[in-house]
Backbone and ligand atoms as CSV (ligand in chain L), in Angstrom:
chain,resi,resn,atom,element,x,y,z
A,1,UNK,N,N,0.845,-1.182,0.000
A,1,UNK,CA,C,0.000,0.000,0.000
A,1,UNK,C,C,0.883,1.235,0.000
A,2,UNK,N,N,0.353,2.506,-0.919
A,2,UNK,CA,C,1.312,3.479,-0.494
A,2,UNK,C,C,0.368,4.397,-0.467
A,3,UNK,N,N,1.252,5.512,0.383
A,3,UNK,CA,C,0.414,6.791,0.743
A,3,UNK,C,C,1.505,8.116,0.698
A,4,UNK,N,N,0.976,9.116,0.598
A,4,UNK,CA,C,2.148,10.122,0.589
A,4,UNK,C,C,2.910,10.009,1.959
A,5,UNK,N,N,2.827,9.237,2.959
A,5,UNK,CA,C,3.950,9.425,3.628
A,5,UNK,C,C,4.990,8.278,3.014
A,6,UNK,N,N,4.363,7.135,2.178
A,6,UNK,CA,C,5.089,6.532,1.524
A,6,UNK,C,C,4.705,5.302,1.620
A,7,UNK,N,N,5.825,4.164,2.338
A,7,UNK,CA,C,5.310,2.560,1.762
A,7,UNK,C,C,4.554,2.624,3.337
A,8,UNK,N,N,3.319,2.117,3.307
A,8,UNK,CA,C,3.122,1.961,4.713
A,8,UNK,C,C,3.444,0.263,5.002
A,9,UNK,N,N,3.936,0.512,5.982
A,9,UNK,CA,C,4.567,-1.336,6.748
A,9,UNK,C,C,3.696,-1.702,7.399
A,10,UNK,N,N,3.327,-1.125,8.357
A,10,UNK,CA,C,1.721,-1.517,9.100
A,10,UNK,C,C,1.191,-0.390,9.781
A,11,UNK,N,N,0.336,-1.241,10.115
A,11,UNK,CA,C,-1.189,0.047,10.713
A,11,UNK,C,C,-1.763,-0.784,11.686
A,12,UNK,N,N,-1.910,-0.211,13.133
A,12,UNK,CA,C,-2.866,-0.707,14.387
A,12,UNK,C,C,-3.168,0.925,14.707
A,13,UNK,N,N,-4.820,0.165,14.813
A,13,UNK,CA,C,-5.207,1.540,15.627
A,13,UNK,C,C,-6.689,0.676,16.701
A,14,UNK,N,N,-7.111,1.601,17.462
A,14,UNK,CA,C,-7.948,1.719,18.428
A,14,UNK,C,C,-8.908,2.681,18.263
A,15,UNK,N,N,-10.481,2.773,18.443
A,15,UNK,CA,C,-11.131,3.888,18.796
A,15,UNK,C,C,-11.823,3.847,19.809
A,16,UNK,N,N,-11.753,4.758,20.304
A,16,UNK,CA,C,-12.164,5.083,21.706
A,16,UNK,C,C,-12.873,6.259,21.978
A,17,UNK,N,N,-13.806,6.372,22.978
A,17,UNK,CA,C,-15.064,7.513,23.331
A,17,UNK,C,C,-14.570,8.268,24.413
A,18,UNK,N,N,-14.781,9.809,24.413
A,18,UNK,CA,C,-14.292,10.294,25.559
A,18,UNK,C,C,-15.497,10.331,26.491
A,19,UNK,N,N,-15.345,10.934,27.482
A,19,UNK,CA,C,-16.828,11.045,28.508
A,19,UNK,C,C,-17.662,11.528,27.771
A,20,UNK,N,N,-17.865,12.398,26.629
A,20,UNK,CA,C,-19.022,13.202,26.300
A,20,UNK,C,C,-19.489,12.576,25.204
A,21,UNK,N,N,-18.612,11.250,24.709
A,21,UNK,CA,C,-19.303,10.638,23.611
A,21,UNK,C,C,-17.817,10.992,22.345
A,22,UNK,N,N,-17.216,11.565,22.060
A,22,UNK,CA,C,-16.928,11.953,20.760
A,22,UNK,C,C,-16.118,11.321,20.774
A,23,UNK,N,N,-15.812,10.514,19.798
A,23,UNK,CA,C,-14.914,9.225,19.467
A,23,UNK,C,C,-13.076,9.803,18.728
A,24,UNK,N,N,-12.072,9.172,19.236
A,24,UNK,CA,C,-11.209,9.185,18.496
A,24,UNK,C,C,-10.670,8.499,18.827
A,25,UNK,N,N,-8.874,8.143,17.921
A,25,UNK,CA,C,-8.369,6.504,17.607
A,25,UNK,C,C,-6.909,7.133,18.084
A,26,UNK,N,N,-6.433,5.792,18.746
A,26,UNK,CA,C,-4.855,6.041,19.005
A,26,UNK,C,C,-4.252,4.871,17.525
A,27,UNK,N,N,-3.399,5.557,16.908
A,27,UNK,CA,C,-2.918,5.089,15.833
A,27,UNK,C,C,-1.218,4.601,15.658
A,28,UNK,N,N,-0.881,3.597,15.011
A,28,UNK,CA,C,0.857,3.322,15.152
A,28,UNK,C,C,0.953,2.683,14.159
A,29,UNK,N,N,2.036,3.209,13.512
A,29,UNK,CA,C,2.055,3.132,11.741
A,29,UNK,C,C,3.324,3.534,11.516
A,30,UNK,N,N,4.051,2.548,10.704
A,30,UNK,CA,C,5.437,2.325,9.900
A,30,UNK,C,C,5.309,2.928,8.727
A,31,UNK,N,N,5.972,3.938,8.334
A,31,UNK,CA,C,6.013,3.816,7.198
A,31,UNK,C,C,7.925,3.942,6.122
A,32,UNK,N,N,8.170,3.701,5.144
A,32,UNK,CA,C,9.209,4.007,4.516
A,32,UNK,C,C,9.248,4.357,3.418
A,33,UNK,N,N,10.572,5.227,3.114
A,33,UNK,CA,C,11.252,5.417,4.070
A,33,UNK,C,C,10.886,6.263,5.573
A,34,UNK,N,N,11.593,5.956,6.392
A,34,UNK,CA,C,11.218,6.838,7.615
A,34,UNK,C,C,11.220,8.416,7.334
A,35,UNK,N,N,10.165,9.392,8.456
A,35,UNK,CA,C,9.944,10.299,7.801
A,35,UNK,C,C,10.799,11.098,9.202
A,36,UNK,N,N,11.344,12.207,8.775
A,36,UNK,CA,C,12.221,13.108,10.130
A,36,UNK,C,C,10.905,13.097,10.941
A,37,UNK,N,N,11.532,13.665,12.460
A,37,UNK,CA,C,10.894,13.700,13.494
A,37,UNK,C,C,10.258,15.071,13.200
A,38,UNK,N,N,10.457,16.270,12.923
A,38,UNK,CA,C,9.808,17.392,12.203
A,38,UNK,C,C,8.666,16.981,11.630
A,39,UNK,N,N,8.098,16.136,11.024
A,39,UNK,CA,C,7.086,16.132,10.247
A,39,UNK,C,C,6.248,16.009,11.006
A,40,UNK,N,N,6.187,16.087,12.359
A,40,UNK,CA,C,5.165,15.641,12.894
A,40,UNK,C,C,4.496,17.035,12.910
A,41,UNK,N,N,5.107,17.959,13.023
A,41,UNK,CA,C,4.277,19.174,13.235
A,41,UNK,C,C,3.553,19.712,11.874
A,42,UNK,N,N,3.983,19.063,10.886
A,42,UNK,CA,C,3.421,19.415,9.835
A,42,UNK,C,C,1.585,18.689,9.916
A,43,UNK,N,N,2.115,17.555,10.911
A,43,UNK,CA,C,0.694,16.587,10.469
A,43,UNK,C,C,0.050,16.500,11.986
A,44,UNK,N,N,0.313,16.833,12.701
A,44,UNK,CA,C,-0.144,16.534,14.237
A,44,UNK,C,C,0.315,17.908,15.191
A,45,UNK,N,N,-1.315,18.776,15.557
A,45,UNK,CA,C,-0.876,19.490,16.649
A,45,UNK,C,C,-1.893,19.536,17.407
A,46,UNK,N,N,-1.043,20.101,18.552
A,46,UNK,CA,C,-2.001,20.478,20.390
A,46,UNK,C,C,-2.006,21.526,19.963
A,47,UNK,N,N,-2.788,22.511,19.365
A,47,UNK,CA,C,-2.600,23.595,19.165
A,47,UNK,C,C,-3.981,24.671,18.556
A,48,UNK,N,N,-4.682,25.867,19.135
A,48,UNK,CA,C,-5.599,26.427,18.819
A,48,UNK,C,C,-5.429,26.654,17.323
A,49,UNK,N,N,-6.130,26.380,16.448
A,49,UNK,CA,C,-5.648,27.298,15.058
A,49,UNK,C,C,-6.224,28.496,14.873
A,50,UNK,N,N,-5.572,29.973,14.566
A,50,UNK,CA,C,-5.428,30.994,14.601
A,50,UNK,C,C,-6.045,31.495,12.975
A,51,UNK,N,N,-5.738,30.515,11.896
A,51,UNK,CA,C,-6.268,30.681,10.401
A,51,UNK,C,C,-7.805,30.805,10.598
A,52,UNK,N,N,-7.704,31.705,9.921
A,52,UNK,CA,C,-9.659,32.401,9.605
A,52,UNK,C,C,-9.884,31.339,8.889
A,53,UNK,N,N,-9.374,30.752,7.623
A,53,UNK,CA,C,-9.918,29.335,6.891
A,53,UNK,C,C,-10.204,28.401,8.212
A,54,UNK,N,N,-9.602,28.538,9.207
A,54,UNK,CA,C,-10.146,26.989,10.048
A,54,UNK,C,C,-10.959,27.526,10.924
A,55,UNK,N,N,-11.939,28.574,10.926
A,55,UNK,CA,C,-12.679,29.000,12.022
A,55,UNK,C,C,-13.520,27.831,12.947
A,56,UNK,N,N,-13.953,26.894,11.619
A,56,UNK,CA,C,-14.888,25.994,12.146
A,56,UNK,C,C,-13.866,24.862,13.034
A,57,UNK,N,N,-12.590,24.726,12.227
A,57,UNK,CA,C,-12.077,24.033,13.239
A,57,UNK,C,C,-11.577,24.078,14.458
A,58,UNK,N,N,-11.393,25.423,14.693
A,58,UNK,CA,C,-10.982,26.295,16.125
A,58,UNK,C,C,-12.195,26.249,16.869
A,59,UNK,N,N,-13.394,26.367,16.271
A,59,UNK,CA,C,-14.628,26.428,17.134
A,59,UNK,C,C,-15.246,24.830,17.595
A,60,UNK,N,N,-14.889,23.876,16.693
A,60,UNK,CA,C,-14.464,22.912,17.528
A,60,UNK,C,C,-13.478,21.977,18.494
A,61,UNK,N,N,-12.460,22.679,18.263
A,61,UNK,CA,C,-11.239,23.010,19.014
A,61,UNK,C,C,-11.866,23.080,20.671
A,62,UNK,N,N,-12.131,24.145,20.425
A,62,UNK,CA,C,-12.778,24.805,21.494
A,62,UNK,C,C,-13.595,24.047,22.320
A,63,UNK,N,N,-14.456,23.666,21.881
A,63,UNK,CA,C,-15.597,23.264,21.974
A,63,UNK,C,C,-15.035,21.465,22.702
A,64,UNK,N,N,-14.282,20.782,21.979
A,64,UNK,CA,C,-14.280,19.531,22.196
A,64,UNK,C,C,-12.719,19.097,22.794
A,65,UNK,N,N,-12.135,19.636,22.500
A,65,UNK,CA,C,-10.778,19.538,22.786
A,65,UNK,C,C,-10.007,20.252,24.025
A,66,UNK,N,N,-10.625,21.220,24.745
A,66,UNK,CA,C,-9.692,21.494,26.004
A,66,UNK,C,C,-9.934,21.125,26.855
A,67,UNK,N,N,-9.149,20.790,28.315
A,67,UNK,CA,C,-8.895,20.195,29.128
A,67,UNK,C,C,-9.069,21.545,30.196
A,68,UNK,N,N,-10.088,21.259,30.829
A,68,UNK,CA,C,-10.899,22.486,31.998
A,68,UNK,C,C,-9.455,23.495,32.798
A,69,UNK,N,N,-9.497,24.448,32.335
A,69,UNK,CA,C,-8.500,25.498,33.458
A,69,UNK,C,C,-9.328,24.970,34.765
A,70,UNK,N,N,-10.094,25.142,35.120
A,70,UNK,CA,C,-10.591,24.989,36.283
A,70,UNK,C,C,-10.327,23.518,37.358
A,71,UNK,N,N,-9.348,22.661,36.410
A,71,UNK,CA,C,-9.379,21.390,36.733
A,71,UNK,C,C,-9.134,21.147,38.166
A,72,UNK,N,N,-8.669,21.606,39.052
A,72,UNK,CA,C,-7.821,21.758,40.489
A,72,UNK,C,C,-8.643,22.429,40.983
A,73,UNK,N,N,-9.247,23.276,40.902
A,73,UNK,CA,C,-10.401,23.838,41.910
A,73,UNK,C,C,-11.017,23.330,42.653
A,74,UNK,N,N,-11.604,22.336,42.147
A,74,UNK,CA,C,-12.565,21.497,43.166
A,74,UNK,C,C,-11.842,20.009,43.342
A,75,UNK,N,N,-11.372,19.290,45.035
A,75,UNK,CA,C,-11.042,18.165,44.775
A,75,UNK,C,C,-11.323,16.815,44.133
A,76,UNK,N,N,-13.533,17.875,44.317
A,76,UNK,CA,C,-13.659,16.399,43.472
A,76,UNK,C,C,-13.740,16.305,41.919
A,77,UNK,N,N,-13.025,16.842,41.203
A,77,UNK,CA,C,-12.482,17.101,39.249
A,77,UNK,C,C,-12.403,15.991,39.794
A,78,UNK,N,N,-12.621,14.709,38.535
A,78,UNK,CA,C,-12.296,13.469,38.469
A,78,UNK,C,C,-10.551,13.830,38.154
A,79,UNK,N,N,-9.997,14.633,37.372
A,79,UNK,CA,C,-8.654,14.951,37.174
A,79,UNK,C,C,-7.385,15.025,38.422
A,80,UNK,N,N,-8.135,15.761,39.142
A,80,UNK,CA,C,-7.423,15.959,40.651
A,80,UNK,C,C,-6.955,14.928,41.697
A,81,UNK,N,N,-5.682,14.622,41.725
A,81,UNK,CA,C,-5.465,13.809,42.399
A,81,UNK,C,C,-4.092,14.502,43.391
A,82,UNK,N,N,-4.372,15.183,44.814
A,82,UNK,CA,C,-3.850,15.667,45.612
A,82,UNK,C,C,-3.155,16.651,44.615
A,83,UNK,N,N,-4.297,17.973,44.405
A,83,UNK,CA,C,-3.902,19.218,43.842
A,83,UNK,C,C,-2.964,18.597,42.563
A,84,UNK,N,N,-2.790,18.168,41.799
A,84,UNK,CA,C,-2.056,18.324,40.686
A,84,UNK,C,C,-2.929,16.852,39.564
A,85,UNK,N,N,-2.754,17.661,38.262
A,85,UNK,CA,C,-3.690,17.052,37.544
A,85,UNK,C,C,-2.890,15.432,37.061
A,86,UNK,N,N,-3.835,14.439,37.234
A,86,UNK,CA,C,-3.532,13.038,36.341
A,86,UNK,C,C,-3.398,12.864,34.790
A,87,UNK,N,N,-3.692,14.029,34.405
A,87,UNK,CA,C,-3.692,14.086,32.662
A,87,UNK,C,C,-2.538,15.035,32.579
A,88,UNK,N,N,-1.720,15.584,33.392
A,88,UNK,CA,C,-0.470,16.502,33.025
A,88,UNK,C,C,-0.578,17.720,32.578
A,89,UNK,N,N,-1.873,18.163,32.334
A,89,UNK,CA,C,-2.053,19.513,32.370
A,89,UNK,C,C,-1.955,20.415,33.263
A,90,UNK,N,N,-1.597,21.722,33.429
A,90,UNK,CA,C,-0.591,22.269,31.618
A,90,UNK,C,C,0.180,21.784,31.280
A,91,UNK,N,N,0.220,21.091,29.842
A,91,UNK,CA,C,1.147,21.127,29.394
A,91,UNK,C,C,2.229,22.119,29.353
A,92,UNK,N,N,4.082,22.287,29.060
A,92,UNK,CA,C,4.729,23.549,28.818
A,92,UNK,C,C,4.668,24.005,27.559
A,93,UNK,N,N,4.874,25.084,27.524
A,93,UNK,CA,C,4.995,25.423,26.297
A,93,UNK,C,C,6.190,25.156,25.153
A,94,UNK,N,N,6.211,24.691,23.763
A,94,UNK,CA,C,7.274,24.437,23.115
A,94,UNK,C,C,7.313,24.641,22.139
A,95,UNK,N,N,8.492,25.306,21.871
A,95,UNK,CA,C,8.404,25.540,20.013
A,95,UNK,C,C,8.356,24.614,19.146
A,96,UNK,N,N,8.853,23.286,19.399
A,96,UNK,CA,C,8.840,22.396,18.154
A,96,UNK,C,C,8.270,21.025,19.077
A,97,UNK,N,N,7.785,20.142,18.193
A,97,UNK,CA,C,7.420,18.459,18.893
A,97,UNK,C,C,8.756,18.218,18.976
A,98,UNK,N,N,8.661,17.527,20.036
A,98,UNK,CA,C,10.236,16.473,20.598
A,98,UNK,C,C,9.772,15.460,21.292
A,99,UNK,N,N,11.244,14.813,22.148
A,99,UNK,CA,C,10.424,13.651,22.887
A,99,UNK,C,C,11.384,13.689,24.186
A,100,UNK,N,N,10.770,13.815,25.264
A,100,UNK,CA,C,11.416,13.396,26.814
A,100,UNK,C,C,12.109,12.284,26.608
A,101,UNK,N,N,12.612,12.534,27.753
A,101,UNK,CA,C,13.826,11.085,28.123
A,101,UNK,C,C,13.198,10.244,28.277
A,102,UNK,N,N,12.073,9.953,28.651
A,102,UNK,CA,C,11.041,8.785,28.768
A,102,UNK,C,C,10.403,8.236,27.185
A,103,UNK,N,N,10.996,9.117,26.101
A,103,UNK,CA,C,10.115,8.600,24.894
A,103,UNK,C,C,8.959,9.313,24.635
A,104,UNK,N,N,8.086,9.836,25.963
A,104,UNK,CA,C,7.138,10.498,25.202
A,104,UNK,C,C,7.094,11.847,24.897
A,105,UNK,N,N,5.673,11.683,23.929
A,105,UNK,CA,C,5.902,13.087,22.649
A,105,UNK,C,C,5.440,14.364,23.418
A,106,UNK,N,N,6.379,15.705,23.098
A,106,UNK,CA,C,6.095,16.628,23.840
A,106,UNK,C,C,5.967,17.717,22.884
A,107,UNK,N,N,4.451,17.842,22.753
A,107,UNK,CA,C,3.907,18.322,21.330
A,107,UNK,C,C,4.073,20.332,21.366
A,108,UNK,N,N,4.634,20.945,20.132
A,108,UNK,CA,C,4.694,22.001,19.875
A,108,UNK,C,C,2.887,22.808,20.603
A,109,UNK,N,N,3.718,23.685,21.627
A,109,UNK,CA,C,2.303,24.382,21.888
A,109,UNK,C,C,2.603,25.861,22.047
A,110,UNK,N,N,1.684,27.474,21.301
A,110,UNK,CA,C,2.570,27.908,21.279
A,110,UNK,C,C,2.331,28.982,22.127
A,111,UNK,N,N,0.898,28.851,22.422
A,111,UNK,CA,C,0.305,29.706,23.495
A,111,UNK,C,C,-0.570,29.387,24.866
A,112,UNK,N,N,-0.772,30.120,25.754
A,112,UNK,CA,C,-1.347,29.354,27.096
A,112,UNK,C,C,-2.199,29.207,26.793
A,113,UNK,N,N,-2.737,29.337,25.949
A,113,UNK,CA,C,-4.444,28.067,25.673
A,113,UNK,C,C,-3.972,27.164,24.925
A,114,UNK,N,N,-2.975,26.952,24.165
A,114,UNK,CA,C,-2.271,25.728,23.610
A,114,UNK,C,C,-1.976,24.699,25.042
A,115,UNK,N,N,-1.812,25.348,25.815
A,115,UNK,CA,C,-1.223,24.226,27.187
A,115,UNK,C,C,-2.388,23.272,27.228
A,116,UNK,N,N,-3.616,23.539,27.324
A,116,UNK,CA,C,-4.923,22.784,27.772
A,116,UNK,C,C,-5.446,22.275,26.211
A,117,UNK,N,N,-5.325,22.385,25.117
A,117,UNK,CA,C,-5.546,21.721,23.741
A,117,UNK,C,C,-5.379,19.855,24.570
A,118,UNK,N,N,-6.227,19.307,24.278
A,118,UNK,CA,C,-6.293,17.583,24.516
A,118,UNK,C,C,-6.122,17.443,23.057
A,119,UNK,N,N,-5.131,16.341,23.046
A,119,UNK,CA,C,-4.266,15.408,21.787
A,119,UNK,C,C,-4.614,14.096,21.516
L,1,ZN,ZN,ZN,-6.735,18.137,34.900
């Protein structure tokens, strides 16, 4: 099979419902040749979009994708577990995707409402 990222080697994915119902898939996919670690920002962001063409997608952005400022306020946020959140929000802020010493991805965010964007 090929695709513009190229030969794909394989494909597993999952879909899954958040609390409010709206479904999305965790995905893991080979492809070659391998593509730089940069590309990810071309194809994957935590990030408000600011383009007037994506209004509708910012307004669902909005709408479906952030992770409550308010999360710590009350102990009982299902999030809150002794004042600091179980989902790692805020995220920090970063200019480019990279990856911690642990491997995981620490996605380009570029403003403080980028911190609370859910990925
Ligand atoms: Zn939280």
């Amino acid at each position: 099979m090929c695709t513009h990222f190229g030969k794909l080697v394989y494909i597993v994915h999952v879909v899954e419902f958040q609390y409010r119902g709206l479904s999305y898939a965790h995905i893991v996919l080979k492809v070659l040749p391998e593509l730089p670690f940069t590309f990810i920002d071309a194809t994957v962001i935590a990030r408000i979009p600011n383009d007037p063409e994506l209004a509708d997608v910012r307004s669902k952005v909005l709408k479906y994708n952030m992770h409550s400022k308010d999360h710590l306020k009350k102990s009982s946020n299902r999030c809150n577990k002794k004042e600091k959140c179980v989902f790692s929000f805020p995220f920090d802020l970063a200019t480019t995707t990279s990856l911690d010493n642990n491997g995981w991805v620490i996605y380009r965010r570029d403003t403080e409402d980028d911190k609370y964007v859910v990925f």
